[in-house]
C-alpha positions in Angstrom: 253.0 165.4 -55.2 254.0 163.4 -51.7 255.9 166.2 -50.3 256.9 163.2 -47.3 259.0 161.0 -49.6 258.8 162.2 -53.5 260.8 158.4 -54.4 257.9 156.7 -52.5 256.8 155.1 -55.9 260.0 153.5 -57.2 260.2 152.4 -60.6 262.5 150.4 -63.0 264.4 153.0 -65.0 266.4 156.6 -64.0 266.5 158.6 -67.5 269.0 161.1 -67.8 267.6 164.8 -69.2 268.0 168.6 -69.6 265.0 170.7 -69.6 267.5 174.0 -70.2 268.9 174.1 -73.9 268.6 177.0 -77.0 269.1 176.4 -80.7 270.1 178.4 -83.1 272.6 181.1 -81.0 275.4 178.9 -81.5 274.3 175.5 -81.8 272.0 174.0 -84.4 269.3 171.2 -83.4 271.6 168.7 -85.1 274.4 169.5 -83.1 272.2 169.5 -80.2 270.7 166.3 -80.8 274.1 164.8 -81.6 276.0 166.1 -78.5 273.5 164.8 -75.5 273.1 161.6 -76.8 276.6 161.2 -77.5 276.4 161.9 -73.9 274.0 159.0 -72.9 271.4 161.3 -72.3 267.3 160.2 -72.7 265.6 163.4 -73.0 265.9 167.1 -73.1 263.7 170.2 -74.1 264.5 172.6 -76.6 263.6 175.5 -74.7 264.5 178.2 -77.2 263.4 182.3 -76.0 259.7 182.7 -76.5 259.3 180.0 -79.4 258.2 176.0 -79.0 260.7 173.9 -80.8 257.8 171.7 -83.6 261.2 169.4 -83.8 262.2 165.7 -83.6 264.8 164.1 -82.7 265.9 162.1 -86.0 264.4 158.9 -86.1 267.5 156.7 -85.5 267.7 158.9 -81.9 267.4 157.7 -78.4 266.6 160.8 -77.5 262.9 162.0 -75.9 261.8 165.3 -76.9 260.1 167.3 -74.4 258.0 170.5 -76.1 258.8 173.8 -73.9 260.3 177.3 -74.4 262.1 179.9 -71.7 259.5 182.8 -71.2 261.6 186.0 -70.7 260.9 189.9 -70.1 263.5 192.5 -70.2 263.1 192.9 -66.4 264.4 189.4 -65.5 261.2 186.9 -65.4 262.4 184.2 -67.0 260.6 180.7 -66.9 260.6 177.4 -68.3 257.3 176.2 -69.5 257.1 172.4 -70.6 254.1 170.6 -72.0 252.6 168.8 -74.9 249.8 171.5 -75.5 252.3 173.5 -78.1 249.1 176.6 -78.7 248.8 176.9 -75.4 252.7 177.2 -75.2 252.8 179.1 -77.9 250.0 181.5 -76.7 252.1 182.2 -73.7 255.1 183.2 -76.0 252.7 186.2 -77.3 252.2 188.0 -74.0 254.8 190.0 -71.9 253.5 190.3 -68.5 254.8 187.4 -65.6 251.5 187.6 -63.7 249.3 186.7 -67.1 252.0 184.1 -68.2 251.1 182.6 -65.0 247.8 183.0 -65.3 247.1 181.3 -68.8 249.7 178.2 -68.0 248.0 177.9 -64.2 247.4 174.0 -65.1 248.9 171.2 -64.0 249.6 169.9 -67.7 252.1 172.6 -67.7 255.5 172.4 -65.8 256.7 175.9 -64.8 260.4 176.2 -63.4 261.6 180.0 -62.2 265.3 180.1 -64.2 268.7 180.8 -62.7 267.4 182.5 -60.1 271.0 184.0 -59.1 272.0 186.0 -62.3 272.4 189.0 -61.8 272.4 191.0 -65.7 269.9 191.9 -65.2 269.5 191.3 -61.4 266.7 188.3 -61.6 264.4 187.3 -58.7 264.3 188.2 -55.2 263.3 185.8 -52.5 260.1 187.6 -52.1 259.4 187.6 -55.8 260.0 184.0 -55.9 258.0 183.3 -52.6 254.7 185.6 -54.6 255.2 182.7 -57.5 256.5 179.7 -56.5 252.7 178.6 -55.9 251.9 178.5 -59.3 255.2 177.6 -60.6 256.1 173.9 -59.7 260.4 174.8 -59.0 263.5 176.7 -59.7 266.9 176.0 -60.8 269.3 175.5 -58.0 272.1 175.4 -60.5 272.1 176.3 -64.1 275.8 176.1 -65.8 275.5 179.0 -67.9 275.6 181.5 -65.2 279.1 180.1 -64.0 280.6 181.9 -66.4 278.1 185.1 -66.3 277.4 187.5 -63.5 276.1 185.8 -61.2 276.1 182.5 -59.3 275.4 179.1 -60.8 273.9 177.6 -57.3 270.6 178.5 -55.9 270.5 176.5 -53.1 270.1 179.4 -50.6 266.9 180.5 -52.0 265.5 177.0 -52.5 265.7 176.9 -48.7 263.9 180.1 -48.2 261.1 179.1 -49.7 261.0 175.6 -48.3 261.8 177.7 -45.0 258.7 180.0 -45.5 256.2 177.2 -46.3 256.6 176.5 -50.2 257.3 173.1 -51.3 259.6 173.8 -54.4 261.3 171.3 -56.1 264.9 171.9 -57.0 266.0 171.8 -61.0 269.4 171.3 -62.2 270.2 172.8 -66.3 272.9 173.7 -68.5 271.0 176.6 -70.2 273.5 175.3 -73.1 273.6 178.0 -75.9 276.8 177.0 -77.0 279.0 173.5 -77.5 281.0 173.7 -73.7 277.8 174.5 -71.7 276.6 171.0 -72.3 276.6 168.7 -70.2 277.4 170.2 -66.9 273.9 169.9 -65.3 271.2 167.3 -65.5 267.8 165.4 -63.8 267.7 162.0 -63.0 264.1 161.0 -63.3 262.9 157.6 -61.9 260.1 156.3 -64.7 258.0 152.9 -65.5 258.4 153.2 -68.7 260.5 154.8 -71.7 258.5 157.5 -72.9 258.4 161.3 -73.0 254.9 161.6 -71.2 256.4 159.0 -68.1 259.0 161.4 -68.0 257.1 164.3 -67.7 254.5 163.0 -65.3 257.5 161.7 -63.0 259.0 165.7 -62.8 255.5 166.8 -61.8 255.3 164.2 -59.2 259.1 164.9 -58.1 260.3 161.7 -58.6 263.9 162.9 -59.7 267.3 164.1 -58.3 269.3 167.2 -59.8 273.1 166.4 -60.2 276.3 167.4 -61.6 278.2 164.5 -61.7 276.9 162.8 -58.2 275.0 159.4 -58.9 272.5 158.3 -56.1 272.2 154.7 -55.8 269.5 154.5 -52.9 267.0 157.7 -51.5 264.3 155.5 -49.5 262.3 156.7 -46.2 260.7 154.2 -43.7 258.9 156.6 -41.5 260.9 159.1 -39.7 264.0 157.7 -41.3 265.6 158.2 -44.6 268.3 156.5 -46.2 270.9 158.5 -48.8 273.4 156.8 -50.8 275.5 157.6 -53.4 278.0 155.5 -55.6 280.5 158.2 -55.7 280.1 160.6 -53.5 282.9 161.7 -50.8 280.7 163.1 -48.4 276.7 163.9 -47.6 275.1 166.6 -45.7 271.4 166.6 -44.6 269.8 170.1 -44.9 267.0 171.7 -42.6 265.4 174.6 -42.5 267.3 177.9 -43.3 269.9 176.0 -45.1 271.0 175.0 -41.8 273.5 171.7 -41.7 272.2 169.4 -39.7 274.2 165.9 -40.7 277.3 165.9 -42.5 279.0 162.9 -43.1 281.7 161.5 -44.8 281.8 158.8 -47.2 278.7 157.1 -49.4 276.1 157.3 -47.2 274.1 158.3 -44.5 271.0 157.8 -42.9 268.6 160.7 -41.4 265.9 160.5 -38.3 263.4 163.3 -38.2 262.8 162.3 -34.3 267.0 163.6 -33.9 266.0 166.9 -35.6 263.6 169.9 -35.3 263.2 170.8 -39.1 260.1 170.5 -40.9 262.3 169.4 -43.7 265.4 167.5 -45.1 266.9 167.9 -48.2 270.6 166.1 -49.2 273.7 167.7 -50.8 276.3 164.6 -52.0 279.4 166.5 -52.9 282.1 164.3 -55.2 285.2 164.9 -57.1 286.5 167.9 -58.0 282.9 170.2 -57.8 280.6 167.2 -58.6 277.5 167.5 -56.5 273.8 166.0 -56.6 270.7 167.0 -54.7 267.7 165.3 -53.7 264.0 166.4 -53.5 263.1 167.4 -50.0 261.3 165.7 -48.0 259.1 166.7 -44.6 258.6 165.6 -41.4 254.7 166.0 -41.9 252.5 167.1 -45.1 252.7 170.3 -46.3 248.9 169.9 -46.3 248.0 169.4 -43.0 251.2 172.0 -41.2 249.1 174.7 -42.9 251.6 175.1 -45.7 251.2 176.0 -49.4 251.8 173.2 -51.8 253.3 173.4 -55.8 251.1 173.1 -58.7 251.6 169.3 -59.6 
């Protein structure tokens, strides 16, 4: 992972995904399949509660189909683990402690994502409990859809910022957590691959070469040393983030353009807010490697 500029490896094609969908409470795989690539959508995961999908798409399908399933305890752990090792996957779905979960997926075949970190029925994760596990799990959700219309708060973005605050690269996930037919399509990834293919896909989300969005597009996210570039086809305004959450740029219009030497933050992250409540969010990226500023780094 190059926690100084995740797009440093630019490639031909952005793929649209969801790594945050259940079948069977309301929608059936068919329905699912049909919906998201009515959608234009590339790939998603099936990530039903403590089971891995052994599904296809139908064969006619544009669709990608990323194995996973959402890890849950009654006490609010509840995790996204993605990979093509389905017994290991599986294996996980047997045990009911966090800690062993984590223990038994600690690989970096394995994409681990802490879920809607904000709902609050039952209250989920603290920003200590997060800071314990963020080290062995690669992200979180800053926004998952479902939980707009739950207790709780669909954006995340405060926490994010602690841990990138406290030292923890953590790269920032977008979902729709669709159990029903409104939920989807309110969230998504953009991923940035060389080629068409599940496995591209999956290797590019380790590597953090996506953006998370609900309806903002970004059309250029490119750093030249100290400087980074931001823009975004329909976006009405930009803010650059720092440490704490703290606003450091915000500027109206498509674009903007960031200089690490203008601000003391050991990172940047970008917010492009559209119509309506359309927003997108970039990776962050930092003034120096996590490795050498004596920081931890994610499992990827």
């Amino acid at each position: 992972m190059n926690w100084l500029n995740p797009y440093s490896n630019h490639a031909r094609f952005w793929l649209r995904g969801n790594l945050h969908t259940h079948s069977g409470e309301g929608l059936t795989q068919q329905e699912i399949f049909d919906a998201y690539e009515g959608l234009g959508y590339d790939f998603i995961c099936l990530s039903d509660h403590m089971k891995v999908n052994r599904t296809r798409p139908p064969r006619h399908s544009r669709l990608m189909l990323l194995p996973g399933l959402e890890w849950n305890s009654p006490t609010g752990d509840h995790m996204n683990l993605i990979g093509f090792d389905r017994s290991l996957l599986e294996h996980c779905a047997t045990e009911h402690d966090p800690e062993r979960v984590l223990r038994i997926a600690a690989r970096p075949s394995v994409l681990k994502i802490l879920n809607h970190p904000n709902w609050q029925e039952p209250p989920h994760y603290s920003r200590e409990t997060l800071a314990s596990r963020i080290g062995r799990a690669h992200g979180i959700e800053i926004y998952n859809g479902l939980i707009d219309v739950l207790a709780g708060t669909a954006l995340a973005t405060e926490k994010w910022d602690y841990l990138l605050s406290q030292g923890h690269p953590t790269l920032g996930f977008a979902s729709d957590d669709a159990h029903q037919a409104p939920h989807i399509g309110q969230a998504w990834i953009m991923v940035n691959v060389i080629r068409r293919t599940a496995r591209d896909v999956f290797r590019a989300i380790l590597q953090g070469r996506f953006y998370a969005s609900t309806g903002v597009c970004f059309r250029r996210i490119r750093r030249a040393g100290r400087r980074i570039e931001i823009e975004a086809e329909n976006a009405d305004e930009i803010w650059a983030v720092g440490e704490w959450g703290r606003r450091l740029i915000r500027q109206e219009g498509a674009r903007l353009v960031f200089d690490f030497s203008e601000h003391p933050t050991s990172y940047v992250r970008f917010t492009a807010f559209g119509r309506g409540a359309r927003m997108g969010w970039t990776q962050p990226f930092y003034r120096m490697s996590p490795e050498g500023s004596g920081t931890t780094t994610s499992p990827s």
